[in-house]
C-alpha positions, 0 to 999 in steps of 0.5 A, spaced: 539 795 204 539 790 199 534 793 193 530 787 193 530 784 199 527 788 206 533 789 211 535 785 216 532 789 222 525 790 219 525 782 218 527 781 225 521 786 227 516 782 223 519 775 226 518 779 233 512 782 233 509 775 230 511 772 236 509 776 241 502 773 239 504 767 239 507 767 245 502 770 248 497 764 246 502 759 248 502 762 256 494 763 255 495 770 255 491 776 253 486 780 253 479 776 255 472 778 253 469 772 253 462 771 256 465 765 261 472 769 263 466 775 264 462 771 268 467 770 272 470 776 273 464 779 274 463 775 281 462 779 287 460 785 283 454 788 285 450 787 278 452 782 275 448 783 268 449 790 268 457 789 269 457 783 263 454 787 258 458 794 259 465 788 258 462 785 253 460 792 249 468 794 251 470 787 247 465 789 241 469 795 241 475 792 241 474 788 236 471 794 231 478 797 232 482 792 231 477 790 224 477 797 221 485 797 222 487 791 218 481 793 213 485 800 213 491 796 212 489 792 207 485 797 202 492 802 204 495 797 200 491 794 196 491 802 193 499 803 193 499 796 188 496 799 184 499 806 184 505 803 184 503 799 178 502 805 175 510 808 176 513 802 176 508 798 171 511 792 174 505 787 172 506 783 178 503 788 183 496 789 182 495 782 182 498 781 190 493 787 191 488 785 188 488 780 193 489 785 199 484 790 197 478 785 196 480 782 203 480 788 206 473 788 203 470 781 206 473 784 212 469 791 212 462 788 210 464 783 216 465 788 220 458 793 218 455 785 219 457 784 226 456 791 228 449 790 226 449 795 219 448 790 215 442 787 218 440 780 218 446 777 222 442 773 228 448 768 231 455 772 232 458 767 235 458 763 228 458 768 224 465 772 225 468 765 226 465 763 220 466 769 215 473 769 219 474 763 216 472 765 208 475 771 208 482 769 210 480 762 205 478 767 199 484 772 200 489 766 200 486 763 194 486 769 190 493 771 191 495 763 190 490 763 183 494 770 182 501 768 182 500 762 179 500 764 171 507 768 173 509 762 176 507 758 170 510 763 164 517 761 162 519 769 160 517 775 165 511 778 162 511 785 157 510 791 160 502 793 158 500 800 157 499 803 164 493 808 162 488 802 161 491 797 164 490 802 171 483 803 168 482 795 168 484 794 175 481 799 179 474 797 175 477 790 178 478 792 185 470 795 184 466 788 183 471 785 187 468 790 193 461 789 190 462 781 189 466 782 198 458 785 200 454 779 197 458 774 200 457 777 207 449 779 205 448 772 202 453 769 209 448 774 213 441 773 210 441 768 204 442 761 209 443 759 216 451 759 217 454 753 219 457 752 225 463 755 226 465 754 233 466 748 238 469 749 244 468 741 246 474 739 241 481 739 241 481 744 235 475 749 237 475 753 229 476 748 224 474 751 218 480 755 220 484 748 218 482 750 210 486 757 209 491 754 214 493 748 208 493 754 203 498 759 206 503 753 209 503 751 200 503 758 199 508 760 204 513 754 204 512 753 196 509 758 191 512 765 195 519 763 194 519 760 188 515 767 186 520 772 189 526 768 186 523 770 178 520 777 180 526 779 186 522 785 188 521 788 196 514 787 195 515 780 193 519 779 198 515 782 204 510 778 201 513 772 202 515 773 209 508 776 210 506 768 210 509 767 218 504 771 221 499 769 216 499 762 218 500 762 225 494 766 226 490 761 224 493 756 228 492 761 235 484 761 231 483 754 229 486 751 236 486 757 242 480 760 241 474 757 244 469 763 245 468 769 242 472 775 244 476 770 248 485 772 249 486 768 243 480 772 239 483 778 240 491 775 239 489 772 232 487 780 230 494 781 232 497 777 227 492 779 221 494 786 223 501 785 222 500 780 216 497 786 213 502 790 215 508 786 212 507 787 204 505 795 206 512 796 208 515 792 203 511 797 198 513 803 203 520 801 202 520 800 194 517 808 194 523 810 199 528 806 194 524 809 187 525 817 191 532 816 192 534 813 185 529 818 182 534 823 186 541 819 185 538 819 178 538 827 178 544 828 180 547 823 175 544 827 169 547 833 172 553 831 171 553 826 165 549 833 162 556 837 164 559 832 162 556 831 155 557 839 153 564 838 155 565 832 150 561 836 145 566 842 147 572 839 143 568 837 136 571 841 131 566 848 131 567 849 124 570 846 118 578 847 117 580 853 114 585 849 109 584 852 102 583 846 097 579 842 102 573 842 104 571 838 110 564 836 114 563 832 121 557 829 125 559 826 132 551 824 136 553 820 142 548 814 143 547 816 151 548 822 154 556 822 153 559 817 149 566 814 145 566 817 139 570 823 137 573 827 130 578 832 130 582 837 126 590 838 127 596 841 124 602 837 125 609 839 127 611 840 119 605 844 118 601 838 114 593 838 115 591 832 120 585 829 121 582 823 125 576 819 127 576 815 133 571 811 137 573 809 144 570 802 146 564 803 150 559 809 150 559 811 158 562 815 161 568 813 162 568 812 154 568 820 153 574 820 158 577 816 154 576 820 148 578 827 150 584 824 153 585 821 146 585 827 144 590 831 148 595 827 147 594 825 140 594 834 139 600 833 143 604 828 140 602 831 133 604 838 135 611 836 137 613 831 131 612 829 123 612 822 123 605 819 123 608 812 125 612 815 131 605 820 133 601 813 133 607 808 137 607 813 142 600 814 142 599 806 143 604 806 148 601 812 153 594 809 152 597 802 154 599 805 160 593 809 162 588 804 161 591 797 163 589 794 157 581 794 159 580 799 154 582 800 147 580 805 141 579 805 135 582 810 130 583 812 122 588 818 123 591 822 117 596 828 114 595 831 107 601 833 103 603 840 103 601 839 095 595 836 096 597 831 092 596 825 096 595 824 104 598 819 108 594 814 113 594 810 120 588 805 121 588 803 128 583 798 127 579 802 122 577 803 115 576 809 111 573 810 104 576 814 098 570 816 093 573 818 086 571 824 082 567 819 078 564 814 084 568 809 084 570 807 092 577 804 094 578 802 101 582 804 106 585 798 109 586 799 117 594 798 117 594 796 125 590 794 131 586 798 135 591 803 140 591 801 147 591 793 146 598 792 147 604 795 147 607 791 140 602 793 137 606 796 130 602 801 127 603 802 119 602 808 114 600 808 108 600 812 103 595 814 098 596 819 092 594 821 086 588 825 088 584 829 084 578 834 084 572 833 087 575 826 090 572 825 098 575 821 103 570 818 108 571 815 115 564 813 119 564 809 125 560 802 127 556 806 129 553 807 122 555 800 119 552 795 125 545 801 126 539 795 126 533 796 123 526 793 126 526 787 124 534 786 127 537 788 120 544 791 120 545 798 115 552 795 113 557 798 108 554 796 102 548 800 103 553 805 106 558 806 100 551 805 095 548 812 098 555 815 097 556 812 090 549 815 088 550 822 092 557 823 091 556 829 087 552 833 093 557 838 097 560 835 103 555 837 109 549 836 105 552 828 103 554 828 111 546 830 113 543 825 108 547 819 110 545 820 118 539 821 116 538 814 112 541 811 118 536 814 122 530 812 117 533 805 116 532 805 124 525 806 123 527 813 128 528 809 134 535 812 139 542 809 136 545 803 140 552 806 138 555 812 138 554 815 131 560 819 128 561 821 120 567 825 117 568 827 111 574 830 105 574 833 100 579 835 094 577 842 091 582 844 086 587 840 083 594 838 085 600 843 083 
């Protein structure tokens, strides 16, 4: 089943169970309780009145039924509308639901009319064609007046709060009983109903002609149209809702000429199933709710183990390697994320460390980054020469990702000395803060890993190196964070923090710039993974 459309079985069984009604009218079949089909089956029966009354109470009976099921239907879903409102806050809902709940309204004060609990109805053979008709013609307007806005707004609209919204709505739904009761009371009492039937004419129920032009505009025009801006399984059942909607006003208005007549009854079938329609698209919506919310689950199971062995492979502890102080911060912007630093020793004994930053931050992504860094661990184990680590390393993930993915990476070896370190920046830049704040920018020296196979990374070398000098390496994760008003934290506000701050111990400057960052994007969850490390030189070279 397509998530936005009823499946195809459950159209076929709404096209199925409209043309049974429909058929059932064309042959002129059906159950009769008509006062001319009773007299004329009551002849040859011993007491003609007596047998003509006890049929026509069983034909009142029916039709209670058959009333008080589609008010049921209609008020079922006029009350999951709102509920679903409620857990999905899709707006468009309750105004569909609105429409369903005050029509089952008309029709249960029709009904209580009718059957004489609310007093005053005299003539039922006009009253129940006639409120029939305003009811269906009151349904049909409101859901029109309610998708036209929607129809009308160029954008979707925003997502209001729920609590007082759903407040607002059942107080709605309220008036709109009170409002359904004084129509019937005035219908009932206030003034004589017009005529409503004419058995004489080629169309016997013509006030059936006015909902009828409504749900051709609606079904035809304005449903689809709204189905397509607000694809939805509601919407759609609503769009096919309009079949038997508008058929049975055709099997009122043209085929039934009595009260209580085959076509009587056959239109209360189609209203039925006309109500019944949207109430399954709402049922199938919460069966697709439940088993994303269970396919969710799972997902956050495993994206759940999935981040605890991503966080598995972060450094523990600051490296122990004396005349250097060391501290990182990795945060992934969703459960698992791309980016990643690492502390390694190479094959010559050297010190290296390295920030990566896969592309994406999925989960794909987070393998991606741990199988970065076992061959990166591997390589490094197995050679000294930072050119010949990182050419290997490129070709490796060329071969793994099939250029669809790439990753940026700043990695380094520090002199057994102490005196300088070396670099290779794959599509990344770092920064050496001097001792008196002065910044110097590691240029990246190559293109991402992974990109191509002639991609020529270059090693730079840096020296020179004195106490208190600091290399820092962030991801974009912390230069293209946006604020609120949809201003980027960049290097200049970066490198303007670290120039103030540069003096502070390392863990301490790693702390204060995630937390700016933080404060800058007024609090609110990083759009990118977020990764800092930083070096610091504590002694002087020998």
């Amino acid at each position: 089943m397509k998530p936005n459309r009823l499946p195809t079985t459950m159209i076929w069984a709404i096209v199925i169970a409209t043309a049974v009604p429909t058929l059932m009218w064309l042959l002129g079949w059906g159950v009769d309780y008509s006062q001319t089909n009773l007299q004329a089956r009551a002849i040859g029966q011993e007491n003609v009145t007596a047998y003509v009354v006890q049929q026509y109470l069983i034909g009142r009976a029916l039709h209670t039924i058959l009333e008080w099921t589609a008010v049921c239907i209609a008020l079922m879903t006029g009350v999951l509308s709102f509920v679903h409102f409620r857990l999905k806050h899709d707006v468009t809902t309750p105004i569909i639901g609105t429409a369903l709940f005050f029509s089952g309204m008309l029709d249960a004060c029709n009904i209580l009319a009718a059957d004489g609990i609310i007093p005053g109805v005299e003539n039922l053979n006009n009253f129940l064609p006639f409120t029939w008709a305003a009811s269906r013609t009151f349904n049909v307007a409101i859901l029109a007046a309610g998708t036209l806005p929607f129809l009308i707004r160029k954008r979707p609209p925003s997502h209001p709060e729920p609590r007082g919204e759903t407040r607002i709505l059942f107080v709605m739904a309220g008036l709109f009983g009170l409002l359904a009761y004084l129509i019937i009371q005035v219908l009932a009492i206030a003034f004589p109903v017009p005529d409503a039937l004419y058995p004489e004419l080629w169309v016997p129920r013509p006030w059936e002609s006015i909902p009828l032009l409504f749900w051709i505009v609606l079904g035809s025009i304005l449903l689809p149209k709204f189905y397509r801006k607000y694809p939805n399984i509601f919407s759609h059942s609503l769009m096919w809702c309009a079949l038997p909607a508008t058929l049975l006003h055709l099997v009122a208005g043209l085929g039934s000429r009595e009260l209580f007549d085959a076509n009587f009854f056959n239109a209360y079938l189609l209203k039925i199933i006309a109500y019944c329609t949207p109430l399954i698209g709402l049922l199938l919506d919460y069966k697709n709710a439940y088993r994303a919310e269970i396919e969710l689950e799972k997902t956050a199971s495993k994206l759940d183990a999935a981040r605890q062995i991503a966080e598995s492979l972060l450094p523990a502890d600051h490296p122990e390697v004396p005349g250097i102080d060391a501290a990182g911060v990795s945060f992934a912007s969703e459960a698992v994320g791309g980016d990643f630093y690492d502390y390694f020793e190479l094959a010559d004994g050297r010190f290296g460390f390295v920030v990566s930053d896969v592309s994406g931050h999925d989960l794909a992504a987070s393998l991606l980054a741990a199988q970065t860094r076992a061959y990166l661990r591997a390589y490094a184990a197995s050679h000294s020469d930072l050119a010949d680590i990182m050419k290997r390393l490129n070709e490796s993930l060329v071969e793994d990702t099939k250029h669809r993915r790439f990753v940026t990476m700043f990695v380094g070896a520090i002199d057994t000395s102490l005196a300088g370190f070396e670099y290779a920046a794959a599509g990344h830049q770092g920064f050496l803060i001097r001792a008196n704040g002065k910044v110097e920018v590691l240029d990246s020296n190559g293109l991402p890993v992974g990109m191509t196979r002639q991609n020529e990374i270059g090693v730079t070398h840096t020296s020179r190196l004195h106490r208190g000098d600091t290399v820092l390496i962030v991801t974009d994760g912390i230069t293209e964070a946006m604020s609120p008003s949809g201003e980027q934290y960049g290097i200049q506000r970066l490198l303007d923090l670290i120039c103030v701050e540069h003096e502070r111990d390392v863990h301490e400057i790693a702390d204060l710039l995630y937390t700016d960052v933080t404060r800058f994007c007024a609090n609110v969850r990083p759009v990118d993974d977020v990764t800092i490390l930083l070096l610091r030189w504590l002694d002087e070279a020998p």
